[in-house]
N, CA, C and O atoms as a printed pandas DataFrame, in Angstrom:
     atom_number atom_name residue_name chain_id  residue_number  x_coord  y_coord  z_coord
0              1         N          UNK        A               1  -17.322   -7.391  -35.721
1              2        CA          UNK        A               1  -16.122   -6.859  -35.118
2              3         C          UNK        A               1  -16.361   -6.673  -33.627
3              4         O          UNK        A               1  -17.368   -6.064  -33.267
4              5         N          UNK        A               2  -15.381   -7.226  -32.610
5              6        CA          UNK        A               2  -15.624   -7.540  -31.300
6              7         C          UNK        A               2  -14.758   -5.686  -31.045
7              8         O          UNK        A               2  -13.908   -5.185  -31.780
8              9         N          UNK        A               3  -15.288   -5.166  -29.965
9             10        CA          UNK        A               3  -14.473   -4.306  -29.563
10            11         C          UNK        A               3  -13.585   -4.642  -28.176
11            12         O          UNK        A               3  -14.115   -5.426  -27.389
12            13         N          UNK        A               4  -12.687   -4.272  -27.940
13            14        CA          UNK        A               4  -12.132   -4.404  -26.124
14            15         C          UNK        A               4  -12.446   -3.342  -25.609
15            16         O          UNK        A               4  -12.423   -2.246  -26.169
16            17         N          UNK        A               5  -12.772   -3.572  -24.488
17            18        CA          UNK        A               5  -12.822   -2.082  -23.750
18            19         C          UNK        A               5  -11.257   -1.827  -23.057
19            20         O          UNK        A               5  -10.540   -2.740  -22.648
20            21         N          UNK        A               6  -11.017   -0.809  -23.038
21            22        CA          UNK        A               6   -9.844   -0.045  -22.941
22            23         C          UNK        A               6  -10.272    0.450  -21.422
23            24         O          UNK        A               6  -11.131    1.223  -20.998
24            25         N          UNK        A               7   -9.103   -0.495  -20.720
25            26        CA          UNK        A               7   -9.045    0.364  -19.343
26            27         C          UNK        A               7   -7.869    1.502  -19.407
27            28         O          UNK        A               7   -6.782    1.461  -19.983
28            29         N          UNK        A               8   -8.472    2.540  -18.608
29            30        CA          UNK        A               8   -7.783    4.044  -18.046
30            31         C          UNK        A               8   -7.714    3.817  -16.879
31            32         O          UNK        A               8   -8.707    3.367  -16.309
32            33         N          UNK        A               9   -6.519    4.061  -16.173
33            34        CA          UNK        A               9   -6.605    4.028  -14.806
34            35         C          UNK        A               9   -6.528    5.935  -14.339
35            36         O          UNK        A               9   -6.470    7.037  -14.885
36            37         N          UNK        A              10   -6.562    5.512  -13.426
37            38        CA          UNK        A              10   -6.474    7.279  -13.327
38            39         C          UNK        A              10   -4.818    8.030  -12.881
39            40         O          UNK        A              10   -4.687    9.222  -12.604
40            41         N          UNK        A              11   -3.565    6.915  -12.903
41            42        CA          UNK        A              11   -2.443    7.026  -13.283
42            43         C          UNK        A              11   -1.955    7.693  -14.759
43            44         O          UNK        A              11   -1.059    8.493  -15.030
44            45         N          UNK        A              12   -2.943    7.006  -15.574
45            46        CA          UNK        A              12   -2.743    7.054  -17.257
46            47         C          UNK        A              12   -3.393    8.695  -17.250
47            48         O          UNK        A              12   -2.888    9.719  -17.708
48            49         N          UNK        A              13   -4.321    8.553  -16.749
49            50        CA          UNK        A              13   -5.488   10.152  -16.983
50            51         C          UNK        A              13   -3.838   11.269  -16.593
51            52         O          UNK        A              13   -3.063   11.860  -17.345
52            53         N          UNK        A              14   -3.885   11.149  -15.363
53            54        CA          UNK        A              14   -3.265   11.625  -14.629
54            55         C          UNK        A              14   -1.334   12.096  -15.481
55            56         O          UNK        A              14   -0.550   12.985  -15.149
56            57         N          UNK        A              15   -1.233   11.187  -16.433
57            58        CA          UNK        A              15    0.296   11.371  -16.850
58            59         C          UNK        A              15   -0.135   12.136  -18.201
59            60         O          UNK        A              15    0.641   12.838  -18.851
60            61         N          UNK        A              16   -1.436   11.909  -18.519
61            62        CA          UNK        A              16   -1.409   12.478  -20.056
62            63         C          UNK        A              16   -2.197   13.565  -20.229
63            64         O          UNK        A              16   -2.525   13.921  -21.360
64            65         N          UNK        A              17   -2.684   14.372  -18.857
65            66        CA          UNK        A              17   -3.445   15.831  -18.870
66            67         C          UNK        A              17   -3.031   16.785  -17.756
67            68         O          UNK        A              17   -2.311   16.451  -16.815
68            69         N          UNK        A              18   -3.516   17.929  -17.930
69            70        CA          UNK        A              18   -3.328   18.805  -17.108
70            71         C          UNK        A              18   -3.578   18.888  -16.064
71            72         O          UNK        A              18   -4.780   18.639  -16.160
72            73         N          UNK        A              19   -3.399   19.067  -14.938
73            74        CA          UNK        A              19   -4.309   19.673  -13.453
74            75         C          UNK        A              19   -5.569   20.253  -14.113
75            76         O          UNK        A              19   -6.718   19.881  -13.872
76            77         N          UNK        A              20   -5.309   20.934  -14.725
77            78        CA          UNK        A              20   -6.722   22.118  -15.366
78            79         C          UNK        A              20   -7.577   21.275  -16.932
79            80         O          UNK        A              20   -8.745   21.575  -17.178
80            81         N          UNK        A              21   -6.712   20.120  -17.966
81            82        CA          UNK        A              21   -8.091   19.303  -18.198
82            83         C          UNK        A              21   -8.412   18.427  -17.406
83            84         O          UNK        A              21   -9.289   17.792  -17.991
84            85         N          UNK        A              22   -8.255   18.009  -16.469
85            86        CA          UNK        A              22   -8.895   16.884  -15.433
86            87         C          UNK        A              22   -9.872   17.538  -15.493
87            88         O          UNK        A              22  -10.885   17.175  -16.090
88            89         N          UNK        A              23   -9.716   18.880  -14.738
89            90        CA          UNK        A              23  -10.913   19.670  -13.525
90            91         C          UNK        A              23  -11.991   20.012  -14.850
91            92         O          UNK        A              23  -13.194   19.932  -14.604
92            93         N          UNK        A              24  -11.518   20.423  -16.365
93            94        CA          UNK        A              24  -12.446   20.372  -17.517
94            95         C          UNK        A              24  -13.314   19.311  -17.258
95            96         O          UNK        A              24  -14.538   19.449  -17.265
96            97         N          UNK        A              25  -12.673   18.133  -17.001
97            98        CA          UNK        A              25  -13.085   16.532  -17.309
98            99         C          UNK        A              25  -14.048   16.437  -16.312
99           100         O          UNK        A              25  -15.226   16.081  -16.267
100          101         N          UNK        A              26  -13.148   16.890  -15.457
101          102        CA          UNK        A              26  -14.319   16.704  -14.067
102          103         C          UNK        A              26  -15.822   17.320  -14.135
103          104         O          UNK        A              26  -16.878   16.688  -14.138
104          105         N          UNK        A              27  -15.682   18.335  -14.175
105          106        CA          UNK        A              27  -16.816   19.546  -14.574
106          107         C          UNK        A              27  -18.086   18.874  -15.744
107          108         O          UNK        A              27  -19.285   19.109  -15.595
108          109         N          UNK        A              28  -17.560   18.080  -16.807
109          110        CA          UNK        A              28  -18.251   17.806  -17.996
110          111         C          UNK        A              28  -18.887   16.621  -17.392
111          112         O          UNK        A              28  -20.108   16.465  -17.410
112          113         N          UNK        A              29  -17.888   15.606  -16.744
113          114        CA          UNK        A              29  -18.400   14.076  -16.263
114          115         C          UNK        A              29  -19.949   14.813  -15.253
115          116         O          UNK        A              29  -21.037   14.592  -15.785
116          117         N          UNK        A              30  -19.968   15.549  -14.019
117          118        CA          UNK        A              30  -20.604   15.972  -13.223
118          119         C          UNK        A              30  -22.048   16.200  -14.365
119          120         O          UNK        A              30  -23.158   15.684  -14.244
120          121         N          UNK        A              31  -21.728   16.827  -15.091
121          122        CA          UNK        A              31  -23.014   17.579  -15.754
122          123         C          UNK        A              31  -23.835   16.537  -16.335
123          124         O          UNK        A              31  -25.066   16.573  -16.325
124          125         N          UNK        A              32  -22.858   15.231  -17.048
125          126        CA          UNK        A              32  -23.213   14.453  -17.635
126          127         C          UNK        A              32  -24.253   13.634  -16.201
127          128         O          UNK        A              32  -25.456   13.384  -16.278
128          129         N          UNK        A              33  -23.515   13.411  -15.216
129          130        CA          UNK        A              33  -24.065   12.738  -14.217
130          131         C          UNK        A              33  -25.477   13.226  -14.252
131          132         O          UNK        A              33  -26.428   12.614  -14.739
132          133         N          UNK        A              34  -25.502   14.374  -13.692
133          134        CA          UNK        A              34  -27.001   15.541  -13.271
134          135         C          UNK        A              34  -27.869   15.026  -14.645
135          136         O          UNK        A              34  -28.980   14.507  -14.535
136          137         N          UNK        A              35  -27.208   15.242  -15.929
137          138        CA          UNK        A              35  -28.780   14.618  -16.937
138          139         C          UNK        A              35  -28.784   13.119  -16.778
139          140         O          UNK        A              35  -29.653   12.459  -17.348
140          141         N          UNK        A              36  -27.952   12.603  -16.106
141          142        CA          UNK        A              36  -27.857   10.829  -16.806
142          143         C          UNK        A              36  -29.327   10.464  -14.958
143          144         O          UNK        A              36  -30.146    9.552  -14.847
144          145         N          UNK        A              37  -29.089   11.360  -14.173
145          146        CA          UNK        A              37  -29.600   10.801  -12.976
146          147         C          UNK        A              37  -31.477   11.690  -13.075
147          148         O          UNK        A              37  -32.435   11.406  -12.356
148          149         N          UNK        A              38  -31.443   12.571  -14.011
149          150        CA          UNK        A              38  -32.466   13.196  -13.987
150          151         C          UNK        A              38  -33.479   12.494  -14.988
151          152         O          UNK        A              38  -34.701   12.629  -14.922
152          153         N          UNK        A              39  -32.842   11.773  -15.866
153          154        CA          UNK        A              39  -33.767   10.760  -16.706
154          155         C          UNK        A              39  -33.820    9.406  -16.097
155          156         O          UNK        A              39  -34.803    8.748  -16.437
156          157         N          UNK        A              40  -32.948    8.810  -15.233
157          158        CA          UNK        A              40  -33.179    7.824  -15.110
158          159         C          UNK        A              40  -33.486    7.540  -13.593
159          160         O          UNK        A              40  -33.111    6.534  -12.991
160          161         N          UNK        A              41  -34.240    8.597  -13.049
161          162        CA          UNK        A              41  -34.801    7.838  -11.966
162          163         C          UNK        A              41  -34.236    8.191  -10.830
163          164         O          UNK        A              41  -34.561    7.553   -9.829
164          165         N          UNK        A              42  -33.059    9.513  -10.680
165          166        CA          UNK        A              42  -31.777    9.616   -9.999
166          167         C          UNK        A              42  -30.495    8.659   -9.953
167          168         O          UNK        A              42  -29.542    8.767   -9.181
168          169         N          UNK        A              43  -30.649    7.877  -10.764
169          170        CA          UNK        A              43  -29.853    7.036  -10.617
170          171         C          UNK        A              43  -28.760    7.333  -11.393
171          172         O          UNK        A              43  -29.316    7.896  -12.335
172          173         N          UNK        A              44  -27.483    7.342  -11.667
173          174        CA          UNK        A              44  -26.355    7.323  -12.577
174          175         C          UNK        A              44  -25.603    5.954  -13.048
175          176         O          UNK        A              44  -25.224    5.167  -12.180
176          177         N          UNK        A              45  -25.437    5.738  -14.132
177          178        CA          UNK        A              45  -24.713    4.681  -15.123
178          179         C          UNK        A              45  -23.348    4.702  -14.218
179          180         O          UNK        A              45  -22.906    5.592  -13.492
180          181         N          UNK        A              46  -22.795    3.281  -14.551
181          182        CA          UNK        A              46  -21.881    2.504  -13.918
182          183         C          UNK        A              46  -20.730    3.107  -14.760
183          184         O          UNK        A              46  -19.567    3.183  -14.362
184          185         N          UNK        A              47  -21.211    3.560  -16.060
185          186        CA          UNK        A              47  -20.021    4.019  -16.929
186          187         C          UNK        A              47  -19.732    5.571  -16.185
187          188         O          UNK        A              47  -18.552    5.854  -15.981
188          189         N          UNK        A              48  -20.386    6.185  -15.938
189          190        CA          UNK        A              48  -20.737    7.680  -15.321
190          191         C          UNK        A              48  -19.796    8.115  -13.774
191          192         O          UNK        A              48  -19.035    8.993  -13.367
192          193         N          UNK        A              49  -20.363    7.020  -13.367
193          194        CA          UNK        A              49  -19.702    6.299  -11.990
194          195         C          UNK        A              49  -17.860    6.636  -12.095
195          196         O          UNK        A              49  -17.037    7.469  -11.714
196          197         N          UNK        A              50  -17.939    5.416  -12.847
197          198        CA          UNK        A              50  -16.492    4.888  -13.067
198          199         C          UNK        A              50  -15.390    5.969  -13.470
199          200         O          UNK        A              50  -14.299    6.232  -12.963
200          201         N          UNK        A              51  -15.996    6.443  -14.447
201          202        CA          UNK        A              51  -15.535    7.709  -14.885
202          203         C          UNK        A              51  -14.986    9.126  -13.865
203          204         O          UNK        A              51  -14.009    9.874  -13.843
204          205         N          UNK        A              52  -16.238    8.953  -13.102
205          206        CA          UNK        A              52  -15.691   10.364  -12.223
206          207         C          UNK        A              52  -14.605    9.884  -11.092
207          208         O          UNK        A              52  -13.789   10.679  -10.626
208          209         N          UNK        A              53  -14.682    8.327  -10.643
209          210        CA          UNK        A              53  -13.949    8.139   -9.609
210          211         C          UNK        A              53  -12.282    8.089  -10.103
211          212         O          UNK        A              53  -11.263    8.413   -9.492
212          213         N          UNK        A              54  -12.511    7.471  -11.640
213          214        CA          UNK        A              54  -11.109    7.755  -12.010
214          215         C          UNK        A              54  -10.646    9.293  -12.423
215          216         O          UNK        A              54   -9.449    9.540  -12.569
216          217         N          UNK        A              55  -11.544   10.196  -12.584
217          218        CA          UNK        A              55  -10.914   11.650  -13.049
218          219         C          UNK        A              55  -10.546   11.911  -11.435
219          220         O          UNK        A              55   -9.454   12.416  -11.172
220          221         N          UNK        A              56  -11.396   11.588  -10.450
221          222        CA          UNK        A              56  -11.295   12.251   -9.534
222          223         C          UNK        A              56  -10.411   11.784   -8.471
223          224         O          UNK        A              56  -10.269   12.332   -7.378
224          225         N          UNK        A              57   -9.593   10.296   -9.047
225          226        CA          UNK        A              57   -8.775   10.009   -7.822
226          227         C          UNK        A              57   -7.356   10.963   -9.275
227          228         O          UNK        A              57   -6.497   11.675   -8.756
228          229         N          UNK        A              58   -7.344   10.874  -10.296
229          230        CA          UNK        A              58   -6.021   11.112  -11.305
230          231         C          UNK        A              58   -5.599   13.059  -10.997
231          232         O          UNK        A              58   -4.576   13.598  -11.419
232          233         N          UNK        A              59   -6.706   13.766  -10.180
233          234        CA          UNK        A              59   -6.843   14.913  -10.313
234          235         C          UNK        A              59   -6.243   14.697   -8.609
235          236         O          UNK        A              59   -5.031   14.911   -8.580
236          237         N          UNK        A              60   -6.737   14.383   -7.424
237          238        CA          UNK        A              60   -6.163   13.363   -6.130
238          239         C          UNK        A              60   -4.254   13.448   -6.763
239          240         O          UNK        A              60   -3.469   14.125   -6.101
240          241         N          UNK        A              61   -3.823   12.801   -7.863
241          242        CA          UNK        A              61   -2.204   12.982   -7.779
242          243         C          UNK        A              61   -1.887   13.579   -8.362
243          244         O          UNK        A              61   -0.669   13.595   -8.542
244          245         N          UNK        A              62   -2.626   14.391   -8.997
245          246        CA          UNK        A              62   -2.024   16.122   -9.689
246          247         C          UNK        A              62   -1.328   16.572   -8.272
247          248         O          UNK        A              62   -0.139   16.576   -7.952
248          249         N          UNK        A              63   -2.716   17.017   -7.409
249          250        CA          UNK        A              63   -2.505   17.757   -6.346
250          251         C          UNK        A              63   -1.684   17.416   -5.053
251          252         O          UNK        A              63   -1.336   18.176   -4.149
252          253         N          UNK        A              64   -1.444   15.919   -5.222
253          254        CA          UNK        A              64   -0.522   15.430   -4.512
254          255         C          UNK        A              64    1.130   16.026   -5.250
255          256         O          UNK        A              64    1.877   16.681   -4.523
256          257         N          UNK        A              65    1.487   15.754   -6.516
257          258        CA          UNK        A              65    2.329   15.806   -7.461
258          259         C          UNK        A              65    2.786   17.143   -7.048
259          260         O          UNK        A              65    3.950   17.425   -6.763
260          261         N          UNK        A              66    1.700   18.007   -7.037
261          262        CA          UNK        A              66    2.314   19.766   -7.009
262          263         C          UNK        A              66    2.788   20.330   -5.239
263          264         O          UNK        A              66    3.693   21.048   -4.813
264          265         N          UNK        A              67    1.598   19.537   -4.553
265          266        CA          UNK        A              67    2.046   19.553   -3.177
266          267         C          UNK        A              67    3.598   19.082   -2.895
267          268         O          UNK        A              67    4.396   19.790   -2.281
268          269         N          UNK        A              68    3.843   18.066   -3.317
269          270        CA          UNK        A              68    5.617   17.606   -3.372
270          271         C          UNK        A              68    6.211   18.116   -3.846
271          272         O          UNK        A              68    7.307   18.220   -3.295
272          273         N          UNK        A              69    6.044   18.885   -5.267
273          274        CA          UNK        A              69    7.310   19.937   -5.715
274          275         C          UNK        A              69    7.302   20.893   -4.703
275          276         O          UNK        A              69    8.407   21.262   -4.307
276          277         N          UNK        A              70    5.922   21.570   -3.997
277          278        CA          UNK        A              70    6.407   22.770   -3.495
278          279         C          UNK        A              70    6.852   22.328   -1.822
279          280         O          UNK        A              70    7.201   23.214   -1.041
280          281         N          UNK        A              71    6.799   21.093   -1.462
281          282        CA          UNK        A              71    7.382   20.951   -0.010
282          283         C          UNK        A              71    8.697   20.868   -0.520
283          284         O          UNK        A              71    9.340   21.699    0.122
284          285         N          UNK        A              72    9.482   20.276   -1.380
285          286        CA          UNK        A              72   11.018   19.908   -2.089
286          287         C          UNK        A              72   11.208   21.078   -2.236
287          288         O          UNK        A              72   12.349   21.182   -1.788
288          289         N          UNK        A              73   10.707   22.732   -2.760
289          290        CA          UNK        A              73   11.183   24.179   -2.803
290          291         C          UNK        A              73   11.605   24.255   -1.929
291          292         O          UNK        A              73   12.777   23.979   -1.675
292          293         N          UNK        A              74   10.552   24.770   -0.967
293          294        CA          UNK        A              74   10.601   25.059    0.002
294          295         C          UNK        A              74   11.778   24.550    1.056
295          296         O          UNK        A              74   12.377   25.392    1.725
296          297         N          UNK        A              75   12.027   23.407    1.152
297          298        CA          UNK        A              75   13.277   22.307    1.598
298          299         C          UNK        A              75   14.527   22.974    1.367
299          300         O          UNK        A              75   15.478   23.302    2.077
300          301         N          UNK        A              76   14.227   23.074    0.135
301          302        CA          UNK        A              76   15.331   23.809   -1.038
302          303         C          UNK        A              76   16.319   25.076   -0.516
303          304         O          UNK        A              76   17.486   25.356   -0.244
304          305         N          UNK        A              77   14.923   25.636   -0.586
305          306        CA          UNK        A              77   15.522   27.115   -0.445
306          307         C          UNK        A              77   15.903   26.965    1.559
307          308         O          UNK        A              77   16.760   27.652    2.114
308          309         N          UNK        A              78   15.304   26.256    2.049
309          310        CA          UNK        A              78   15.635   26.598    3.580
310          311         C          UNK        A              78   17.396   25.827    3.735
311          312         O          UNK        A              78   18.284   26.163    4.520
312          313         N          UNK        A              79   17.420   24.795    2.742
313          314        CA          UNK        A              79   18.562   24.443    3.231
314          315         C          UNK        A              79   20.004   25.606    1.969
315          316         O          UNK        A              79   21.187   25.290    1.840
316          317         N          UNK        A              80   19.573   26.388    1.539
317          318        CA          UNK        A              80   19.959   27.275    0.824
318          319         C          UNK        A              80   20.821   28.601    1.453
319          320         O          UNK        A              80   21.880   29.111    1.085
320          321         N          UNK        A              81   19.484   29.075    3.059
321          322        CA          UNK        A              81   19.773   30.527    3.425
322          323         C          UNK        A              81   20.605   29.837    4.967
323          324         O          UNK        A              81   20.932   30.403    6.010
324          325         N          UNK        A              82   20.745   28.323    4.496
325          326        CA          UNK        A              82   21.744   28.164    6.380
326          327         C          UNK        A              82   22.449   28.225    5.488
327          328         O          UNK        A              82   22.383   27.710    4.372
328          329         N          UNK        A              83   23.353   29.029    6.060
329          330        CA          UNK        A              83   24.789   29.460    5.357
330          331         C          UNK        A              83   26.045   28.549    6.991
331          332         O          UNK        A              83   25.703   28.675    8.167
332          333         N          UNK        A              84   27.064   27.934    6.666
333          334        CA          UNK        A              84   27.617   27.693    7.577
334          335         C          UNK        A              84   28.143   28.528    7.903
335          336         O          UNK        A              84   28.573   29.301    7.047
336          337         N          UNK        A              85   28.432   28.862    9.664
337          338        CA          UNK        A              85   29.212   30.073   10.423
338          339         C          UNK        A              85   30.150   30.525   10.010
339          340         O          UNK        A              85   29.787   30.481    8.834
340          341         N          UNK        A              86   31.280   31.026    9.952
341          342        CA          UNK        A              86   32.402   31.342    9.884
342          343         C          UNK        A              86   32.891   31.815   11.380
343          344         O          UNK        A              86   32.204   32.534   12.104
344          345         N          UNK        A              87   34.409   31.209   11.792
345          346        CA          UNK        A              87   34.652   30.782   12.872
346          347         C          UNK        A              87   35.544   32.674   12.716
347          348         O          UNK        A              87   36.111   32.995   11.671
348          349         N          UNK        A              88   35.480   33.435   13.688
349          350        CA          UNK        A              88   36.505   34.329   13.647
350          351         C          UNK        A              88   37.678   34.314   14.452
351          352         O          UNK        A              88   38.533   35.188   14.313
């Protein structure tokens, strides 16, 4: 039985977790790194690699994602409190 490898982009990461499991994800990939580089020489696996650059660009458009709702509030509410003059 042949397997495929299954690409994740970090769009996909990014639509199907939290801001807060990324940063889980993130946290676990890191640790994994520290033993994967402490047995092998300092070096880290390409799988290890790959992994953090995609948690870490998908966690990159969380924080982009939340930065844009709150500039669009903010927008919001300013075009909210101009009230037009009233002419007397």
């Amino acid at each position: 039985m042949n397997a495929t490898p299954v690409v994740v982009t970090a769009r996909d990461v990014a639509r199907g977790l939290s801001i807060f499991a990324i940063d889980d994800c993130l946290e676990t990939l890191v640790d994994a790194a520290e033993a994967d580089a402490e047995v092998n020489n300092g070096e880290i696996s390409e799988a290890i690699k790959s992994a953090l650059a995609t948690y870490a660009e998908a966690f990159g458009y969380k924080v982009d994602r939340i930065a844009d709702f709150l500039k669009a509030q903010r927008a919001g509410n300013r075009s909210q409190t101009r009230l037009p003059r009233q002419r007397v």
